[in-house]
Backbone bond lengths (Angstrom), bond angles and torsions (degrees), N, CA, C in turn:
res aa  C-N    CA-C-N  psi(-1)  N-CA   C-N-CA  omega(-1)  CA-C   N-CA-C  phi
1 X - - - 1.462 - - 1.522 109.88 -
2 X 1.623 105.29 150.74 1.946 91.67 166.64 1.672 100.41 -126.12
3 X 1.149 80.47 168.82 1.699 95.65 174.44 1.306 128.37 -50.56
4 X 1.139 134.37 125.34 1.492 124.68 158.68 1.667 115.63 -129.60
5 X 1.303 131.15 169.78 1.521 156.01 156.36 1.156 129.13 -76.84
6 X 1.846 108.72 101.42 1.367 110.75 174.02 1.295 97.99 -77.67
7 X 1.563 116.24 159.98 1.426 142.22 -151.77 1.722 111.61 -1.76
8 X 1.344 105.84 79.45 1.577 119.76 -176.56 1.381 99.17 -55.62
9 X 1.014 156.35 -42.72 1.300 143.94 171.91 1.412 138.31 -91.92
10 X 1.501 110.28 37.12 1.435 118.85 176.45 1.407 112.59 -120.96
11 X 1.641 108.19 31.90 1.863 105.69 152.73 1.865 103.69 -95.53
12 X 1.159 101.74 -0.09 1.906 98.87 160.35 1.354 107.92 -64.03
13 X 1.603 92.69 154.81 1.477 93.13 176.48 1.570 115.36 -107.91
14 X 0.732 104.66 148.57 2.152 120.06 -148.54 1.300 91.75 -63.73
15 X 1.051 124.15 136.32 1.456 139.21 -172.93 1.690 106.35 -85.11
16 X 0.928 120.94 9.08 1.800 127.27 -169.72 1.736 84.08 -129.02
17 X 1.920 95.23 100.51 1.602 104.66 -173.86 1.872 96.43 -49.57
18 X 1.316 113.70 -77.87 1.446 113.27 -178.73 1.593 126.09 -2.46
19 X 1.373 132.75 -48.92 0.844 160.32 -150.68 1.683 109.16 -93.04
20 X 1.648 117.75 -40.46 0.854 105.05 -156.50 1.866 115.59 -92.52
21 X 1.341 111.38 11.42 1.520 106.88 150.53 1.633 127.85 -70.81
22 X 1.503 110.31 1.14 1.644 123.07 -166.33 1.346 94.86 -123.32
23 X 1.165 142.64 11.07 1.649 152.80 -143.44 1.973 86.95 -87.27
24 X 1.165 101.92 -34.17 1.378 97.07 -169.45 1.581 128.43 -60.70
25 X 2.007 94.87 -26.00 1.195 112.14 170.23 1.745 132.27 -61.30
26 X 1.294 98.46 -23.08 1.172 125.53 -172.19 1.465 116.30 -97.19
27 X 1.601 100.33 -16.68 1.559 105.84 -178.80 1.562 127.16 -84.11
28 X 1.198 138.95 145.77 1.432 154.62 -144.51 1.368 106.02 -154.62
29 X 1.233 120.09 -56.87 2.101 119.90 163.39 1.263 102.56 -119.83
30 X 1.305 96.92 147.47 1.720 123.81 165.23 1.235 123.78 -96.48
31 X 1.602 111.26 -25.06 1.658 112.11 166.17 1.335 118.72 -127.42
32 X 1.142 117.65 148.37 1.334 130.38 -159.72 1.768 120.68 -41.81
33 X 1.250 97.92 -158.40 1.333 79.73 -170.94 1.928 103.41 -117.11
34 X 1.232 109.98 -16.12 2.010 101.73 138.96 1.680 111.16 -49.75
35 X 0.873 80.70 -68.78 2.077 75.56 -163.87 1.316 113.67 -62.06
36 X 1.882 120.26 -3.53 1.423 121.89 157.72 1.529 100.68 -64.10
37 X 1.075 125.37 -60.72 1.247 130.73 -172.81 1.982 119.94 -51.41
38 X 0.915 105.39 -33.15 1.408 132.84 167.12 1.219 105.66 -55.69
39 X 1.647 125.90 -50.36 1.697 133.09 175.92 1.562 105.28 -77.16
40 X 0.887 102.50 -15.79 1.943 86.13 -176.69 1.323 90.88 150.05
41 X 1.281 125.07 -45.18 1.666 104.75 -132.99 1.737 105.21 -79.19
42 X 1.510 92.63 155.37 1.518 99.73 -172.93 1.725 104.33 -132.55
43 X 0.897 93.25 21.80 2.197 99.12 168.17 1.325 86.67 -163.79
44 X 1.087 84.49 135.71 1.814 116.64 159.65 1.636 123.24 -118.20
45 X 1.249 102.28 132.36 1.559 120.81 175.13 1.798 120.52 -59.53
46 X 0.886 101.10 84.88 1.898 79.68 172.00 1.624 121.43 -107.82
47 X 1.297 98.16 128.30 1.669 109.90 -170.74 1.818 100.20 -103.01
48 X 1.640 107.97 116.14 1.735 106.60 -174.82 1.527 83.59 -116.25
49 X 1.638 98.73 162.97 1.383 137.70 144.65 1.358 113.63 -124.60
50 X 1.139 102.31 173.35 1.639 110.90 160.50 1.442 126.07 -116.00
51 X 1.775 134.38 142.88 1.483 91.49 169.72 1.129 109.94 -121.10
52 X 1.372 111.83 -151.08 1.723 119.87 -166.29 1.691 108.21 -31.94
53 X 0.983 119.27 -55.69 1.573 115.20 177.67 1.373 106.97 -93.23
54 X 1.244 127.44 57.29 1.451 125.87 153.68 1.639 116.24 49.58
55 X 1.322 113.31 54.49 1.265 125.53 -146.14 1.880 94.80 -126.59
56 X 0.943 132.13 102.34 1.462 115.42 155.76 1.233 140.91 1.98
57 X 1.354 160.40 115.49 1.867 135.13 156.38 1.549 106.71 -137.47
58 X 0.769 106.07 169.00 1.532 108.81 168.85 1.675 105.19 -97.28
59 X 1.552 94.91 139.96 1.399 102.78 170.95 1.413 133.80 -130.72
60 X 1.213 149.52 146.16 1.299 145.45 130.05 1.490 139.64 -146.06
61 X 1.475 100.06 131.51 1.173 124.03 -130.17 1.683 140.51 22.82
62 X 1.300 125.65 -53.53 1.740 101.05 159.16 1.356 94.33 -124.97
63 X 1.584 121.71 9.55 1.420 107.44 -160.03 1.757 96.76 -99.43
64 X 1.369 134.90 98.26 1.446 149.31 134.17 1.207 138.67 -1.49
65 X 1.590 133.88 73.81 1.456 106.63 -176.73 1.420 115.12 -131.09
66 X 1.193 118.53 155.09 1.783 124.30 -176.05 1.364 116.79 -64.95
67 X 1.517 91.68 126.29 1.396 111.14 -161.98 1.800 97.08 -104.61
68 X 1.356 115.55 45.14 1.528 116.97 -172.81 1.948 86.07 -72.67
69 X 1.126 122.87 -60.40 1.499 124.04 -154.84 1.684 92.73 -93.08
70 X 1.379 116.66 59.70 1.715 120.63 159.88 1.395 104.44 -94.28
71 X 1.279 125.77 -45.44 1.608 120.25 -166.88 1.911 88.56 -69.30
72 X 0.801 134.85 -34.75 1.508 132.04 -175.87 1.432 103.56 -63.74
73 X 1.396 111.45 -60.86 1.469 101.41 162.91 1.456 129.52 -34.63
74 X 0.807 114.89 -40.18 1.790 115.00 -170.64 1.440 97.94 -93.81
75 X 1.559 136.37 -48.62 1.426 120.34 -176.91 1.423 99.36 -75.72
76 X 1.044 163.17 -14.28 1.329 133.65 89.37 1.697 140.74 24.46
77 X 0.812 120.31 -87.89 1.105 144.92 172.64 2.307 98.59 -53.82
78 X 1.543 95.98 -64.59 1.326 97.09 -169.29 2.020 109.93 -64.01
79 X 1.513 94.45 -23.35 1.758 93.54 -177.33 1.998 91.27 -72.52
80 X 0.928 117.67 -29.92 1.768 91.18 -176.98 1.619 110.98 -117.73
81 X 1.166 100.55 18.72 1.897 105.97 152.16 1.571 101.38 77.59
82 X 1.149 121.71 50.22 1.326 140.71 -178.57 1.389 118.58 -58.60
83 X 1.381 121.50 167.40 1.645 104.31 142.65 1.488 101.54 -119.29
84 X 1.220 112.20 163.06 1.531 112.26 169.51 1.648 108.57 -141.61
85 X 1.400 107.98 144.83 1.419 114.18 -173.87 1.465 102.19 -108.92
86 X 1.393 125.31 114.42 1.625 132.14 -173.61 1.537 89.92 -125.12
87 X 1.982 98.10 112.17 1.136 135.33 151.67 1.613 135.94 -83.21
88 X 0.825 109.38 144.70 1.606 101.69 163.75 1.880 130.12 -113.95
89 X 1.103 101.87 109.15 1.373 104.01 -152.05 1.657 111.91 -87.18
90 X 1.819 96.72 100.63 1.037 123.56 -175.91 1.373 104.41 -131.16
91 X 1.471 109.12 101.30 1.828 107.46 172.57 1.263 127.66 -70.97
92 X 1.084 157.07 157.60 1.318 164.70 -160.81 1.435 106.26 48.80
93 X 1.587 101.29 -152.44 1.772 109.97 -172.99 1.487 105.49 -66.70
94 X 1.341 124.64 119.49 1.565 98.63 147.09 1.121 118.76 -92.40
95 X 1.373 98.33 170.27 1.642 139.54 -140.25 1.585 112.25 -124.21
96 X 1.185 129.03 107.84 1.260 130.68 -173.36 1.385 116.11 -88.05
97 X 1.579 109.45 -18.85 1.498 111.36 -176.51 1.855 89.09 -91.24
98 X 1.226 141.70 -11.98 1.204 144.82 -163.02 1.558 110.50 -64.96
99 X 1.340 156.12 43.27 1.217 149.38 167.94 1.420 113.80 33.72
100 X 1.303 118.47 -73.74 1.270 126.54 166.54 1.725 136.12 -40.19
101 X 1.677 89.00 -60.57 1.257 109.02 147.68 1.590 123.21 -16.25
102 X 1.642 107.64 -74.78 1.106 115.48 -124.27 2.191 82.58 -101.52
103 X 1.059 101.91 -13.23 1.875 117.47 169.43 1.620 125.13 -69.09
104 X 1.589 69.12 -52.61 2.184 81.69 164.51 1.432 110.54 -86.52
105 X 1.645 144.29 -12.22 1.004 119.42 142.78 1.502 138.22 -33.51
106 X 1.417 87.41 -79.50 1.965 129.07 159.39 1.493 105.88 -4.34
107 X 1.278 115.88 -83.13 1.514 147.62 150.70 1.438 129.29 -40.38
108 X 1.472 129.67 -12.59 1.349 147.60 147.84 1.652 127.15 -80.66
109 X 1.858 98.93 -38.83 1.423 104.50 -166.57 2.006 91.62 -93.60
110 X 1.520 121.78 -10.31 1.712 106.87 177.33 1.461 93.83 -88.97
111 X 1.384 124.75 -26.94 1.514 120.08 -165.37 2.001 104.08 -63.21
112 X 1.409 89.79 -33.97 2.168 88.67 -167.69 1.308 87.88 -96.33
113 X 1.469 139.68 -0.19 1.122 125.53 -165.92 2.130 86.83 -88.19
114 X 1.281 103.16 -39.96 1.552 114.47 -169.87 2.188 103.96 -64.24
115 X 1.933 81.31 -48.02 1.722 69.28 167.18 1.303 132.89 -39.14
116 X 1.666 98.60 -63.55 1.692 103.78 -172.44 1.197 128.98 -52.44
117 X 1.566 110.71 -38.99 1.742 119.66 155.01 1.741 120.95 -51.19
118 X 1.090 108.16 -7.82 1.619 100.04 -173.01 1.538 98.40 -116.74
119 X 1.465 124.39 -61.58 1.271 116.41 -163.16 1.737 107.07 -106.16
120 X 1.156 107.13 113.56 1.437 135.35 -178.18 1.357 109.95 -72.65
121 X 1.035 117.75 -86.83 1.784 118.92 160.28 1.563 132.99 -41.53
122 X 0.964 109.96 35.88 1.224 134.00 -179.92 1.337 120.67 -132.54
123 X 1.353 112.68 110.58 1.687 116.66 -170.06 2.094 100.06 -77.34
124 X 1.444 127.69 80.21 1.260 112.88 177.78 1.426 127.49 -82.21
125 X 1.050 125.76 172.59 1.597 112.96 -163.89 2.185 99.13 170.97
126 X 1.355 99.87 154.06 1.345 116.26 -173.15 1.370 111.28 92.59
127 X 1.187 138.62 -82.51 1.499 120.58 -174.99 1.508 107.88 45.51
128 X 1.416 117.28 46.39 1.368 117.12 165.58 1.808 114.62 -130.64
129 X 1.619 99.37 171.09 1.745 85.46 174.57 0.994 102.43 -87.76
130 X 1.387 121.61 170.10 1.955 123.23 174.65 1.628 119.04 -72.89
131 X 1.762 96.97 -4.86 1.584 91.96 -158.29 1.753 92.43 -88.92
132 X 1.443 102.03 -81.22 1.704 116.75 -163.93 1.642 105.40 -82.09
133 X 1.449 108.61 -11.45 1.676 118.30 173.47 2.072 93.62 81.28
134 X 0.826 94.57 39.26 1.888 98.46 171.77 1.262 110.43 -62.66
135 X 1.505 126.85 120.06 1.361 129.66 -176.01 1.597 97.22 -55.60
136 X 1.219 131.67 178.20 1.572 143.41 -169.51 1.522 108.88 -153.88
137 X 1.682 89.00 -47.73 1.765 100.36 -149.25 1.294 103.56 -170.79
138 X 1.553 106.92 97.98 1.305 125.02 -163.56 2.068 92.26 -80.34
139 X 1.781 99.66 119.01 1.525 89.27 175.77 1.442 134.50 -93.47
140 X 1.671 97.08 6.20 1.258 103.82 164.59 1.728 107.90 101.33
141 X 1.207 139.96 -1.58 1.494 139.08 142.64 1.274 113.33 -69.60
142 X 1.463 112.82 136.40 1.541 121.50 -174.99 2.141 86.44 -81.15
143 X 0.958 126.44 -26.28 1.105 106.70 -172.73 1.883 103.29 -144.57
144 X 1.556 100.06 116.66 1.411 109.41 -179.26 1.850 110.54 -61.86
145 X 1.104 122.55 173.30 1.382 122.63 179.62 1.703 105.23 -77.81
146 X 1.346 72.74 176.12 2.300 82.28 -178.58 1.538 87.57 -105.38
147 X 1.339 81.10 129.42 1.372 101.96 -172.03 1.833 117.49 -143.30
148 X 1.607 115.64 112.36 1.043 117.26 -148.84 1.845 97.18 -129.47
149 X 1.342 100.22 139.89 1.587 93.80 -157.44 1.929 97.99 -126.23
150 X 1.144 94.35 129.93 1.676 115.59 -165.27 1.399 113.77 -116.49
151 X 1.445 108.43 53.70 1.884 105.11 -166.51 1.335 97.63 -151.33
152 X 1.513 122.18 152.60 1.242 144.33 -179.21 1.469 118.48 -11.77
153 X 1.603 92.03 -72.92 2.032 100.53 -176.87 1.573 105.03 -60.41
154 X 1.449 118.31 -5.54 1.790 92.42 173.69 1.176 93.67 -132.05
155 X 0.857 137.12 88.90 1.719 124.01 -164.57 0.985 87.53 150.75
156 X 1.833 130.84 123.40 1.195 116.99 161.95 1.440 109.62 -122.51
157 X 1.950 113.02 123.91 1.271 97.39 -177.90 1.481 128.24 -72.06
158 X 1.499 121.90 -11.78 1.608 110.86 160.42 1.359 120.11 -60.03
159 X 2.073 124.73 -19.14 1.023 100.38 -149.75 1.407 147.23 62.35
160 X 1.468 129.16 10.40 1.269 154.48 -141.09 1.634 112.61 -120.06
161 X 1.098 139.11 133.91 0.971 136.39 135.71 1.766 144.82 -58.64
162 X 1.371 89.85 -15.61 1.331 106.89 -168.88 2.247 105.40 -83.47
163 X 1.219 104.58 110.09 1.073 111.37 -170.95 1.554 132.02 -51.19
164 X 1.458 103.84 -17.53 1.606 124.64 167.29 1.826 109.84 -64.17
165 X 0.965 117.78 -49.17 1.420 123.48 -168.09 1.483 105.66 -75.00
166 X 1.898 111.38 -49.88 1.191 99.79 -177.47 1.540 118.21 -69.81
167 X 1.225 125.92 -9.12 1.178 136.80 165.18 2.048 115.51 -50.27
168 X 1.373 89.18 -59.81 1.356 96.20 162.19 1.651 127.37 -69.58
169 X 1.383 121.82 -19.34 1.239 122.07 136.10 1.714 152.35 -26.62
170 X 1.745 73.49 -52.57 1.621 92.56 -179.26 1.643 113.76 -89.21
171 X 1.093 113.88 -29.39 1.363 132.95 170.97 1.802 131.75 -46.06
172 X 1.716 87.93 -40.58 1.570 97.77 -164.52 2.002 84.89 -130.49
173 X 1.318 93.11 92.29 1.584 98.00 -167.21 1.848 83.30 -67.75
174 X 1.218 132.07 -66.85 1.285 145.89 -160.19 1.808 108.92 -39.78
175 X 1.356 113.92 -16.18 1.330 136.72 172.80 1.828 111.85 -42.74
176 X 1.692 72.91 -72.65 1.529 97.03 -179.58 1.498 120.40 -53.83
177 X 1.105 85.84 -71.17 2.223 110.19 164.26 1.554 94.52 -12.62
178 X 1.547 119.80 -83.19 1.458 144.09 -160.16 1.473 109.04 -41.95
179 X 1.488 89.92 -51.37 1.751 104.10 177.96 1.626 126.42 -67.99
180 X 1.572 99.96 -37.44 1.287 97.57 -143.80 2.188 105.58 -116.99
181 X 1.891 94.12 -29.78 1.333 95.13 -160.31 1.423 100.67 -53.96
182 X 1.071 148.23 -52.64 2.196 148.98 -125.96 1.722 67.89 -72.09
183 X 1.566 120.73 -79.48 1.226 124.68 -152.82 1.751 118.20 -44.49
184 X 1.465 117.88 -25.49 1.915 128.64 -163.60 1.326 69.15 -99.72
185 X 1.209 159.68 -67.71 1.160 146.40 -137.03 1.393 114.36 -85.62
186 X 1.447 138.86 -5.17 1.201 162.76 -86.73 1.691 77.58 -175.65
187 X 1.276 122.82 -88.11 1.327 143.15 -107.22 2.030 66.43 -118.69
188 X 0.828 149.18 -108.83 2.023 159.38 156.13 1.943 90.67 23.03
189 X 1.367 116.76 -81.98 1.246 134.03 -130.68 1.587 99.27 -108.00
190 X 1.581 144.18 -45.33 1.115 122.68 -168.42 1.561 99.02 -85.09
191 X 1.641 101.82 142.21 1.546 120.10 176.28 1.628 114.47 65.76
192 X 1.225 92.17 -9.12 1.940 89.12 169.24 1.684 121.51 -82.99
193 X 0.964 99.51 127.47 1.424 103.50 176.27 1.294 125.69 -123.54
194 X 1.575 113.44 42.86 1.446 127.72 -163.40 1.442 73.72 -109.81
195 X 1.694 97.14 147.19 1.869 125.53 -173.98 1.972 88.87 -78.84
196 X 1.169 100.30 135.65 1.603 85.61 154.54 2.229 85.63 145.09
197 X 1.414 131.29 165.17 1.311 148.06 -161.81 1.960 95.05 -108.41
198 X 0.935 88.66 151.62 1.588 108.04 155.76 1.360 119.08 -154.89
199 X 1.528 105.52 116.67 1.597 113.48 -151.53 1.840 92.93 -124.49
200 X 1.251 82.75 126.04 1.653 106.17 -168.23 2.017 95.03 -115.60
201 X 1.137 100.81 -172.02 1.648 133.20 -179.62 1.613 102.05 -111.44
202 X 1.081 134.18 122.32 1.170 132.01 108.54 1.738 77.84 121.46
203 X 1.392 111.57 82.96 2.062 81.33 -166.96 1.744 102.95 -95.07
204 X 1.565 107.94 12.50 1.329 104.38 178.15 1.440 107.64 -68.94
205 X 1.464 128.44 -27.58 1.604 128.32 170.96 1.416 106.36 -109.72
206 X 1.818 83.18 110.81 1.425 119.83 177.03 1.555 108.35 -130.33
């Protein structure tokens, strides 16, 4: 397996001033997404919205950030033969009768449709929402990569049922990272040679 970056672009700082003393909550990397590449990783996560003017951003969950340097990302990404996982970050069920819904589809499925025409060297894949995993934008592999995910929101480091803690789980992604990555990365990546990503938080602590 090799390394990859859940939500590679949330060491930006959230474009919704309010927000950005809590930025930490929202955070998953601390260094960019060269110096992701620098640690190992070889797929990157990208989480889009759109906004009021049909505009690109990176997202996760309410926290917002400018997606001016996305096409850099991917010629990027496509100059060293990457994979990249392009989501659309819609939590819960979507909704087809939903207006909104059905705009930020619209506007998600021409955006990867434009990717695939441009960057060739680029293994792309996901075209789903983050919430219910709603197809969007079929990218055209009969079979997506193995892909195994080692970070806070699915993984809980209490182990707990009790909904207070995992709360605090989900919150302080960097928690997990601190605790847990040397060992998933350890246990995922040495001597394995099964095709497929393991996309962690924070891959500067290893």
């Amino acid at each position: 397996m090799k390394l990859a970056t859940h939500n590679t672009m949330s060491y930006l700082s959230p474009k919704q001033w309010f927000l950005r003393p809590l930025s930490f909550l929202g955070r998953c990397q601390s260094i960019d997404y060269r110096k992701q590449y620098e640690k190992g990783s070889r797929a990157f996560d990208l989480r889009l919205y759109f906004d009021k003017d049909d505009n690109p951003e990176f997202k996760h969950g309410i926290f917002r950030y400018s997606a001016e340097d996305l096409y850099d990302v991917l010629r990027f990404a496509d100059s060293h033969q990457m994979a990249v996982r392009i989501l659309l970050e819609i939590r819960g069920n979507f909704d087809r009768n939903n207006e909104e819904h059905r705009s930020q589809a619209i506007s998600f499925y021409l955006l990867c449709l434009r990717f695939q025409s441009t960057y060739h060297n680029v293994r792309l894949f996901g075209g789903r929402t983050t919430g219910d995993g709603t197809l969007i934008y079929p990218f055209g592999y009969s079979n997506e990569p193995n892909v195994i995910h080692k970070y806070s929101s699915t993984t809980s480091f209490f182990k707990s049922d009790n909904r207070f803690l995992r709360i605090i789980d989900d919150w302080w992604p960097w928690l997990y990272a601190r605790l847990h990555n040397r060992k998933n990365i350890k246990e995922y990546l040495e001597g394995n040679d099964t095709p497929g990503y393991l996309y962690i938080d924070f891959i500067n602590i290893q």
